[in-house]
C-alpha positions as CSV (number, residue, x, y, z in Angstrom):
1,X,77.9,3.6,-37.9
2,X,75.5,6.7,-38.3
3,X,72.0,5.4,-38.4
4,X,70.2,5.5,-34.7
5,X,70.2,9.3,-35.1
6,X,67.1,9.4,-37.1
7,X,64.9,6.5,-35.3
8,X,62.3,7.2,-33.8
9,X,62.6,5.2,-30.5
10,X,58.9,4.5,-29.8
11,X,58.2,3.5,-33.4
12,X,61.1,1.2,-33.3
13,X,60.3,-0.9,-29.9
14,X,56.7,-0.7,-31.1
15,X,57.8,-2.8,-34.3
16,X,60.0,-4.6,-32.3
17,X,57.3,-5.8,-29.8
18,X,54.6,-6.4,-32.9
19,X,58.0,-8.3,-35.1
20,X,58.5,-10.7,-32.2
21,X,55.2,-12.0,-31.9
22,X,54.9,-13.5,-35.4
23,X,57.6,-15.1,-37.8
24,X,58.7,-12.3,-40.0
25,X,59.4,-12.9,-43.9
26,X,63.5,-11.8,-43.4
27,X,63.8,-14.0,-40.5
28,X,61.9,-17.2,-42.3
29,X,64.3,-16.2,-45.0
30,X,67.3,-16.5,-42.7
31,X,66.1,-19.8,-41.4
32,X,66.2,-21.3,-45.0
33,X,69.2,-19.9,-45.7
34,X,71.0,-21.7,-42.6
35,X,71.4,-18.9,-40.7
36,X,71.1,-18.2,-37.1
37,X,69.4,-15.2,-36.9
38,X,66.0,-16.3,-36.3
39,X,63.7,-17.3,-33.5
40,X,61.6,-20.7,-32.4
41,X,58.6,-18.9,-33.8
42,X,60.1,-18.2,-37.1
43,X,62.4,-21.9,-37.2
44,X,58.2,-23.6,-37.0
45,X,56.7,-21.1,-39.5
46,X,60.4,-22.4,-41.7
47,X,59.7,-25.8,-41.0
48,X,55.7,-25.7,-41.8
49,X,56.4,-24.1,-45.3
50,X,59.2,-27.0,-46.0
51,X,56.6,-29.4,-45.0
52,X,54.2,-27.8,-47.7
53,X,56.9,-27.1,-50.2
54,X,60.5,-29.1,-49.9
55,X,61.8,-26.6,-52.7
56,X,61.5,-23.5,-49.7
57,X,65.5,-24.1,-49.0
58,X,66.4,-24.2,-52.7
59,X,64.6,-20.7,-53.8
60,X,65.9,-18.9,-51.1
61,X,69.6,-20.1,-52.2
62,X,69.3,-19.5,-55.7
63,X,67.5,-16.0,-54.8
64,X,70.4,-15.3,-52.5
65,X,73.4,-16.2,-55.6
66,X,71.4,-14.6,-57.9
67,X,71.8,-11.3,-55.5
68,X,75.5,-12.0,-55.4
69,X,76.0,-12.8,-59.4
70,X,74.2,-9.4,-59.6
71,X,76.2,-7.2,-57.4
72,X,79.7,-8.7,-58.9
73,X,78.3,-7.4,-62.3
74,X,77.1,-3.7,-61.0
75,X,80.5,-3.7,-59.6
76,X,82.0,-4.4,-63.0
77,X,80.2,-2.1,-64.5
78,X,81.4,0.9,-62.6
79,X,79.2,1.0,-59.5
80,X,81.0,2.0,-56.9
81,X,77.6,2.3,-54.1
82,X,74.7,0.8,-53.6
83,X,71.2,1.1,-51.5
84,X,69.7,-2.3,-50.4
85,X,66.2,-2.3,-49.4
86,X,64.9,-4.9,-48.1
87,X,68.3,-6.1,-47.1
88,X,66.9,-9.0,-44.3
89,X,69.3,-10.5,-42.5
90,X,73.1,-10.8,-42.1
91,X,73.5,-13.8,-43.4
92,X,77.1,-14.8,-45.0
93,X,77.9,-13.0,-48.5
94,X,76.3,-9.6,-47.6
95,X,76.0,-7.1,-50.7
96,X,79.5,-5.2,-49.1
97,X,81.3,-8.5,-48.4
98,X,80.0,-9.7,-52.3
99,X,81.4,-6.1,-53.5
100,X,84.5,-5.8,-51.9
101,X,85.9,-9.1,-53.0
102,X,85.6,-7.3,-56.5
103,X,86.8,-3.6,-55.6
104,X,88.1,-3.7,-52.2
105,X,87.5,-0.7,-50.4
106,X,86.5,1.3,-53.2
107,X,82.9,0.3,-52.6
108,X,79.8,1.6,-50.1
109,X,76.5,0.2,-48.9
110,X,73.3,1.4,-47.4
111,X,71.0,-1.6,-46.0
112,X,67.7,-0.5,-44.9
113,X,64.7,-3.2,-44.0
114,X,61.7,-2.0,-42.0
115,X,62.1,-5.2,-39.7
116,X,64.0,-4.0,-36.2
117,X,65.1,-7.4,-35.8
118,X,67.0,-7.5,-39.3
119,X,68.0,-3.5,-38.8
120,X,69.1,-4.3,-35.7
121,X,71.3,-7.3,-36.7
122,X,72.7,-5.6,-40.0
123,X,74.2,-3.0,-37.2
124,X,75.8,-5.8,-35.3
125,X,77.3,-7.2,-38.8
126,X,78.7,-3.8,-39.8
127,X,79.8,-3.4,-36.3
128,X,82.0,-6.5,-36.9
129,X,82.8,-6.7,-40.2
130,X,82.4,-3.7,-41.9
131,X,84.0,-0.6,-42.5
132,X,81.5,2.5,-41.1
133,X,83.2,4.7,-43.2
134,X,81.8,2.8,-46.0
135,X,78.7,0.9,-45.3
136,X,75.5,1.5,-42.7
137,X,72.3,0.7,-41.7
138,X,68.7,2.1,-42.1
139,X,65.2,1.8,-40.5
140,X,63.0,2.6,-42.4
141,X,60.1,1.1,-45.4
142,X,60.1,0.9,-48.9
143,X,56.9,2.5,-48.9
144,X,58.0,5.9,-47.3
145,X,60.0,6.9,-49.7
146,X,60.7,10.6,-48.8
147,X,61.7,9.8,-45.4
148,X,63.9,6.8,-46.6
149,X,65.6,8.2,-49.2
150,X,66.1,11.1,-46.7
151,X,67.4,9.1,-44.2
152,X,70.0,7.7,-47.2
153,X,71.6,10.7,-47.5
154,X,71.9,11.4,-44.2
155,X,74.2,8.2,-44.4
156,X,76.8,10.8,-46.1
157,X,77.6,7.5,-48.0
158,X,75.6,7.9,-50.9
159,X,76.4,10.8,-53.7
160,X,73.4,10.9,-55.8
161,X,74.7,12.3,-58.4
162,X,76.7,9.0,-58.9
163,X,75.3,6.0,-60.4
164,X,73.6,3.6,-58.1
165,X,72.6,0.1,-57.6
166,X,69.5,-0.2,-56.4
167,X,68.7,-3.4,-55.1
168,X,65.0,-4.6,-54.4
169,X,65.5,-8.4,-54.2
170,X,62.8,-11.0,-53.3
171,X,60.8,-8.2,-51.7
172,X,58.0,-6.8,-53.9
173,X,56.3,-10.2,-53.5
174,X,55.4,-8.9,-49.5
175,X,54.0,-5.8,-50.9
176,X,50.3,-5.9,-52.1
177,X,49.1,-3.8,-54.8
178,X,46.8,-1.6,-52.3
179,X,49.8,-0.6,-51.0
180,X,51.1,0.4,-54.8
181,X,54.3,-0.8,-55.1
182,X,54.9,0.1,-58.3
183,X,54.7,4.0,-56.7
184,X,57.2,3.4,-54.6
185,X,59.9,1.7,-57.4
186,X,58.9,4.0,-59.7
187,X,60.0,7.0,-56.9
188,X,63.3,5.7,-56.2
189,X,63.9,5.0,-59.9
190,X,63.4,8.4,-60.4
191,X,66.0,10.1,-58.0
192,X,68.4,7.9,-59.7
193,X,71.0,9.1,-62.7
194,X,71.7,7.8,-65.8
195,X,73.7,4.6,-65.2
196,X,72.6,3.7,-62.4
197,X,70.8,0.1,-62.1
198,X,67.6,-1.7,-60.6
199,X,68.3,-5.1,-59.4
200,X,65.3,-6.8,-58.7
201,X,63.8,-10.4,-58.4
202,X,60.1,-11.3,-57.4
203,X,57.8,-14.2,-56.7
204,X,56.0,-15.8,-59.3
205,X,53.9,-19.1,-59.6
206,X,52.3,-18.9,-62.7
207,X,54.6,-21.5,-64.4
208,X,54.3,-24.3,-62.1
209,X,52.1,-27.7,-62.7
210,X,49.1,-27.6,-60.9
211,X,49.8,-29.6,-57.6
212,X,53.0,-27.1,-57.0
213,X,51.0,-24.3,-57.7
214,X,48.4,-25.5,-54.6
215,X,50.6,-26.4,-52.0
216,X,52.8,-22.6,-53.5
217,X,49.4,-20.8,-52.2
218,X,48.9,-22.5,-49.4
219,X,52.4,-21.1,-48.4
220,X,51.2,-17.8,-49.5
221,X,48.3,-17.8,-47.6
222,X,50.1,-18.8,-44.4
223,X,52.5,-16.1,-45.3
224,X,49.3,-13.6,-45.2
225,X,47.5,-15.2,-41.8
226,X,50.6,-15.5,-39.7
227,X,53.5,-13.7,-40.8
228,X,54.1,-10.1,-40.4
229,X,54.0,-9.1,-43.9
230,X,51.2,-11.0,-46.6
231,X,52.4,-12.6,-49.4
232,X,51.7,-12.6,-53.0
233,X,52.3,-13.6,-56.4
234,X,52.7,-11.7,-59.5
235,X,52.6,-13.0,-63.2
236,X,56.0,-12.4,-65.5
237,X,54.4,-9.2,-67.3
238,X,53.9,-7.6,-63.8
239,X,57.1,-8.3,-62.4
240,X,58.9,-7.0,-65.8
241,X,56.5,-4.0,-65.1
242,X,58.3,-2.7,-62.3
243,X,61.3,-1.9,-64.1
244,X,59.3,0.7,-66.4
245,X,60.9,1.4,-69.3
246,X,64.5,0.7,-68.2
247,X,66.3,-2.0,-70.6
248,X,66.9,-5.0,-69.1
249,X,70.7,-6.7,-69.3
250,X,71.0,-9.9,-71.4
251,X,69.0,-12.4,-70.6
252,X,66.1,-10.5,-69.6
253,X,63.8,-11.6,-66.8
254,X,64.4,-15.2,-66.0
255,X,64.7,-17.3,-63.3
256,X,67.3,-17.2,-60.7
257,X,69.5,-19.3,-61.7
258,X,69.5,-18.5,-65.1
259,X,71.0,-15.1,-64.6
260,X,73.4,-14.3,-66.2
261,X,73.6,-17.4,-67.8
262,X,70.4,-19.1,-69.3
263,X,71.7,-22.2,-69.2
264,X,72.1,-22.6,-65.3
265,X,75.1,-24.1,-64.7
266,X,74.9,-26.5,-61.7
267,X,71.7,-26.2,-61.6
268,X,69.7,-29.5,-62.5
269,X,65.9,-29.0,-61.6
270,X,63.2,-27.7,-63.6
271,X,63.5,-23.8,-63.7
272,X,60.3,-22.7,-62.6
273,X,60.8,-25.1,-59.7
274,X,63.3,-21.8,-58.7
275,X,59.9,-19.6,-58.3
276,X,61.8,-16.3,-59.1
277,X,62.0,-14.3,-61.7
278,X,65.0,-11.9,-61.5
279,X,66.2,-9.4,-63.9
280,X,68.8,-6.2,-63.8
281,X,68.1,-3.2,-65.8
282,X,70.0,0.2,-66.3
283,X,69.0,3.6,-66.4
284,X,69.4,5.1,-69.8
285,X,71.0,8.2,-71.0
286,X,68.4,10.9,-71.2
């Protein structure tokens, strides 16, 4: 797998150190997912959450299928590669494993995430199960876009003058807006070509009753005082503002589980009990 060329070995066991003292957000994530990748510190930040918000479990599932639903569609469309950011953890249904079931071997993945722990564990994955011909593994943050998108192509994966799915899944809701995520989306969008897709899905409590919206912020705000990345909800007109002026595919921006189908099949709660808004949107023709 060609990735540790381009680390920077300090850097990385310096974010190791600092990721290993606090839960982190992809490792929490993991933990609700029933994975195993994930420590004592971030199974009792899990647990805590839970305890403030059963529904934890649920989102991350339907977040999770809602990733999968979406790749098996870019895949039908004609995407053939695909850059993850944010990509967590290697829990079971991985954006390759998802793609190759519908094109096998016709299909390549880059993963980045700026957690070591999560980079160092999508190595192992791809190590085992994938094909390094076809798939790899990035350090490196959403935020420093010229040295990630650098350190794509150095992949030798990713042909940019192919279309491309970029995924940015249940991430933008770690980024606060001094940090100006919307630069950084707005970036990638642009080194994309016509064709090419954003898949993306963020955090939202505006909808909920009152009560769920309380104990939601209290989550939030331990996400902000203990974790290593500060959470934060945005309302439905800022989430469909990252997507710029890129159509979005039928339905629009709903909730997980209503993608691609608004009626949620199999899924019996209320829909803003799902907390995430999710949408999939294509670059147009020039």
């Amino acid at each position: 797998m060609r990735v540790a060329e381009t680390d920077s070995n300090e850097a990385f066991g310096e974010s190791l150190r600092h990721s290993l003292d606090r839960p982190s957000e992809a490792r929490v994530y993991d933990y609700f997912l029933g994975g195993a990748c994930n420590f004592a510190v971030d199974r009792a930040f899990g647990e805590a959450q839970i305890a403030r918000y059963p529904d934890m479990p649920m989102i991350a599932r339907e977040n999770r299928a809602f990733l999968q639903r979406a790749v098996r569609h870019l895949v039908a469309a004609g995407v053939r590669q695909f850059v993850d950011i944010g990509s967590g953890l290697p829990t079971e249904g991985n954006v390759h494993q998802v793609a190759d079931e519908v094109a096998p071997g016709r299909t390549r993945v880059v993963y980045i995430d700026h957690d070591p722990i999560a980079h160092s564990h999508a190595q192992l994955l791809l190590r085992k199960e994938g094909d390094p011909t076809r798939h790899a593994a990035v350090w490196a943050d959403l935020l420093e876009t010229d040295a990630l998108w650098d350190q794509v192509l150095a992949t030798g994966l990713i042909a940019p003058q192919e279309p491309i799915g970029l995924l940015i899944v249940a991430v933008l809701h770690f980024v606060p807006d001094d940090r100006d995520p919307m630069r950084a989306v707005r970036w990638l969008q642009d080194k994309l070509v016509p064709g090419s897709f954003l898949v993306l899905s963020h955090a939202t409590g505006e909808a909920l009753p009152e009560q769920a919206r309380q104990a939601a912020e209290r989550v939030r705000a331990d996400y902000e005082e203990q974790a290593t990345n500060p959470g934060v909800f945005r309302s439905r007109a800022e989430v469909a503002g990252f997507f710029g002026d890129w159509p979005l595919a039928e339905p629009g921006l709903v909730w997980t589980p209503q993608w691609p189908n608004p009626a949620a099949p199999g899924y019996t709660g209320e829909l803003a009990r799902a907390f995430i808004l999710a949408g999939v949107a294509a670059k147009p023709e020039l």
